[in-house]
C-alpha positions in Angstrom: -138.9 105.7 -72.8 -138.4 103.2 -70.2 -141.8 102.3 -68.6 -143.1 99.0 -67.9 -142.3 98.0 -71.2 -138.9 95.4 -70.1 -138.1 95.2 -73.4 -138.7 99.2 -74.0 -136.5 99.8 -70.9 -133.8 97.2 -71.9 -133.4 98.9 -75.2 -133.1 102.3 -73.8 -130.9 101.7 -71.0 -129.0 100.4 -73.9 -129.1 103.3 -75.5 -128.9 106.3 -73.5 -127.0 105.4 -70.0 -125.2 103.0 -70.9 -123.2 104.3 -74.2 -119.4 102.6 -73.4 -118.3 99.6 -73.9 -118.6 96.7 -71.3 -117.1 93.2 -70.6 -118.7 90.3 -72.2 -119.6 92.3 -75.7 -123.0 92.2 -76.9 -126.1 93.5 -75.1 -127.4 89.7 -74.3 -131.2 89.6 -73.8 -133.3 86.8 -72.5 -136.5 85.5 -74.4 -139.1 87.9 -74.7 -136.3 90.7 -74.6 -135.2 90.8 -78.2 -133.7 92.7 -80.6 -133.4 92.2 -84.3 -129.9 91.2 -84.0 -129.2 90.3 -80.3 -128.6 86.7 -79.5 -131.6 84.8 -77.6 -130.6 82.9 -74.7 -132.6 80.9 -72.8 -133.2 82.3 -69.1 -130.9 79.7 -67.4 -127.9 80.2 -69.7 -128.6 84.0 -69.6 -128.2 84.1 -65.7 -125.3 81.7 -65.4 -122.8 83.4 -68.1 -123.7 87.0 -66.8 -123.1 86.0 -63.2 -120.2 84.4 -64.2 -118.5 87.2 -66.3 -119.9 89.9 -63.8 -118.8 88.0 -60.3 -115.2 87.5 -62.2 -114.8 91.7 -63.2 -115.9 92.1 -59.4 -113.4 90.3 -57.9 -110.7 91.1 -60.0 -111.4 94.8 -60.1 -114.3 95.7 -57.3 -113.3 99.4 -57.6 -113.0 99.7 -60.9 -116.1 101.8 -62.3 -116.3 100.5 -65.8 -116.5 97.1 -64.4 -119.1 98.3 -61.7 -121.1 99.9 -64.7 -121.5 96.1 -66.0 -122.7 94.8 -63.1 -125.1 97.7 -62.5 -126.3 96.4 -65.6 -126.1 93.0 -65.7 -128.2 93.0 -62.1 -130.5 95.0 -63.4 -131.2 92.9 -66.5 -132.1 90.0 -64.2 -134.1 92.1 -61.9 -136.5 92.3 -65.0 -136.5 88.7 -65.0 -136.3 87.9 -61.2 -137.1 90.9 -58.8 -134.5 89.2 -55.9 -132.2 91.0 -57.9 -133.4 94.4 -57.2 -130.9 95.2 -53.8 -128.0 94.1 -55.4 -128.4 96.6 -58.5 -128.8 99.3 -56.0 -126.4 98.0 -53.8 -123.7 98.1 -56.6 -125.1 101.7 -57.8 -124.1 103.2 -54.6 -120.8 101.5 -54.2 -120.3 103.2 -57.9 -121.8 106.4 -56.7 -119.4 106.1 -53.6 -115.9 105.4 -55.8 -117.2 108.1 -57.9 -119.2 110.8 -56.6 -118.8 113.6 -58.8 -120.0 111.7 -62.0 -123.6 112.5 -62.9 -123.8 109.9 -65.0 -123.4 107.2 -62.2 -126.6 109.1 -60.5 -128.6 109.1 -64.0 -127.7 105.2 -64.0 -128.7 104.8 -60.6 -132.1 107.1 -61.0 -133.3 105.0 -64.2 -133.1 102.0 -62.1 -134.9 103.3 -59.5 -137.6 104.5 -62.1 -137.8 101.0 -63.2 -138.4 99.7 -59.6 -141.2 102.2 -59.3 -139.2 104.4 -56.8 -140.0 107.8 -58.7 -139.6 110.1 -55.8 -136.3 108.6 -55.3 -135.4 109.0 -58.4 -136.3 112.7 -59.0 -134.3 113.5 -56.0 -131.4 111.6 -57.8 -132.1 113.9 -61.1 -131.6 116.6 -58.9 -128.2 116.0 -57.3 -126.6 115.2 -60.9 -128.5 118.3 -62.4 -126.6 120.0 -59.4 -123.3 118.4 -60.3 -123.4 119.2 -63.9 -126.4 121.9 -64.6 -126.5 121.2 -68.3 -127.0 117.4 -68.3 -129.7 116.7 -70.8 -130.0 113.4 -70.0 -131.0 114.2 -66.3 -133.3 116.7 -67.2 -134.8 115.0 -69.7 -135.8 112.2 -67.1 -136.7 114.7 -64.4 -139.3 116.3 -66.6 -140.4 112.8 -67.9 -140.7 112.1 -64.5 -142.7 115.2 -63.3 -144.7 114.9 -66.3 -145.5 111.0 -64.8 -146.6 112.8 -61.7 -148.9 115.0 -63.0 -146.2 118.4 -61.7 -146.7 120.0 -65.7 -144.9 123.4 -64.6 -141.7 121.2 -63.4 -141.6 119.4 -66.2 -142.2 122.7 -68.4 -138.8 124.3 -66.1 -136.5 121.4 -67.6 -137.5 121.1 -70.6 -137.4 124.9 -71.0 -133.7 124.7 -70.0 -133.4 122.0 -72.4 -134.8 124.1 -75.4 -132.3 127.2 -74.1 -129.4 124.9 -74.4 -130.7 123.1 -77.6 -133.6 125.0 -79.6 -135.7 122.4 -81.6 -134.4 119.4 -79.2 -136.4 116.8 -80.7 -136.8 114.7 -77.1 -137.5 118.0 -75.3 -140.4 118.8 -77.9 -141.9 115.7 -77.6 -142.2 116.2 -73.7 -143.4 119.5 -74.7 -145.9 118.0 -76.7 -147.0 115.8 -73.7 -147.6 119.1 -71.5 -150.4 120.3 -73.8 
């Protein structure tokens, strides 16, 4: 899951919003972000080459959402290290969410982030308007009941992941939430 834990957090974003390819290659992490085989960079170098390929795909394609994607990202990663960069994650989420506003995915991004920058209220009511867009999205719901289960709202929590378990019986992430509700 992706609580407090950067490193936890970097490796799931990773994993389970951001599944496509991006510009630059390889998932670059920063000293005391690292995975077995990820590159360590120190914090300087990290910043400079990531704002330098991520300032470049903006310019040359600033409506482009695959290139907005990276930059989500790529802010984001240094918000972990430096929170100044907090405004300008968000601010590219919702220039994303705005070229794009039928994609749920763009709100899951955006709803992980805010998560991450302790904004859970926001976040649920993100969940909610891609769960809207695009009822079966696992993904979403799996936050949302994470989330609820966070806040202490156990028969919230119980309504997504019983969707989930409709959808998918013996989802392995929805029983482990399930597990958490007992």
């Amino acid at each position: 899951s992706c609580d407090k834990d950067s490193a936890g957090c970097l490796e799931w974003f990773g994993q389970f919003v951001f599944s496509e390819s991006h510009i630059g290659g390889s998932f670059l992490k920063t000293e005391g972000h690292r995975g077995p085989d990820t590159p360590l960079l120190p914090k300087g170098l990290f910043t400079t080459h990531q704002f330098l390929f991520t300032d470049l795909g903006l310019s040359i394609s600033p409506v482009n959402t695959t290139v907005l994607r990276t930059a989500i990202r790529t802010y984001f990663q240094l918000s972990l290290l430096d929170p100044a960069y907090k405004d300008r994650t968000l601010e590219i989420a919702d220039k994303s969410i705005a070229l794009a506003p039928t994609d749920p995915k763009i709100l899951l991004n955006k709803a992980v982030i805010l998560t991450q920058f302790d904004r859970q209220d926001e976040a649920i009511e993100i969940l909610k308007k891609a769960i809207d867009m695009k009822p079966n999205y696992r993904e979403a719901r799996l936050n949302l009941a994470d989330l609820y289960i966070k806040k202490k709202e156990k028969n919230l929590a119980k309504e997504q992941i019983d969707f989930i378990l409709n959808l998918i019986p013996n989802d392995p992430d929805a029983l482990k939430l399930q597990d958490q509700l007992k």
